[in-house]
N, C-alpha and C positions, 0 to 999 in steps of 0.2 A: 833628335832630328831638329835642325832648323832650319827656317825657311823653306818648311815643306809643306805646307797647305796655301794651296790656291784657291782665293775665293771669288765665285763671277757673278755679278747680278744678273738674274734673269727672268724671264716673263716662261714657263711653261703653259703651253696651251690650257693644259688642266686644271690650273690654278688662276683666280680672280686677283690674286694681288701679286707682290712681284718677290722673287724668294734670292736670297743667296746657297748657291749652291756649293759644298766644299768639297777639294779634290787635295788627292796627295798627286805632289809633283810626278810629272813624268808617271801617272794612275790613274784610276778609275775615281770615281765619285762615293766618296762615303758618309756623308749628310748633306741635311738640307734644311736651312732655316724659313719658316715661314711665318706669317700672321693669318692665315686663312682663318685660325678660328676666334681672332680678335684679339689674340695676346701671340709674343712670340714662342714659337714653340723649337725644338730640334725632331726631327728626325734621322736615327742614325742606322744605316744600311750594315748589317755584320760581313765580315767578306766572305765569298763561296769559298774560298783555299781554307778560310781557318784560322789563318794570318793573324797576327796583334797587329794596330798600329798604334806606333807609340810617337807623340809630340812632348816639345818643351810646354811648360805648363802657360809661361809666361807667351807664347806663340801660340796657344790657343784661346787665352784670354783676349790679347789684342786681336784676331780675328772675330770672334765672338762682338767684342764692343766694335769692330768698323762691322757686322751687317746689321747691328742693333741701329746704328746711326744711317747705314741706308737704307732702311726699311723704315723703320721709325722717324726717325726727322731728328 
């Protein structure tokens, strides 16, 4: 797949700092980058269907390094 991840900066009420959130195009939400606990961490959501999701490698590296540099500086 490419050009399938969409990634949004955002402020969740429940979280202190500000997370990128990642979605498959035209889907649901299936991570979420944060630094809540002082380093960047992933969080990844498995899907209720079962489902793989499969990305190019080199299209989830550059998403990876653009929330690193919003989050981080």
């Amino acid at each position: 797949m490419t050009g399938s991840i969409e990634a949004i900066v955002g402020s969740p009420p429940e979280k202190e700092k500000l997370v990128v959130q990642l979605f498959v195009k035209n889907g649901g939400q299936w991570a979420e980058i944060d630094q809540e606990a002082g380093q960047l961490e992933i969080e990844i959501y498995p899907d209720p269907n079962g489902s793989t999701l499969r990305f190019g490698l080199a299209e989830l590296e550059n998403v990876i390094a653009l929330a690193r540099a919003r989050l981080v500086g």
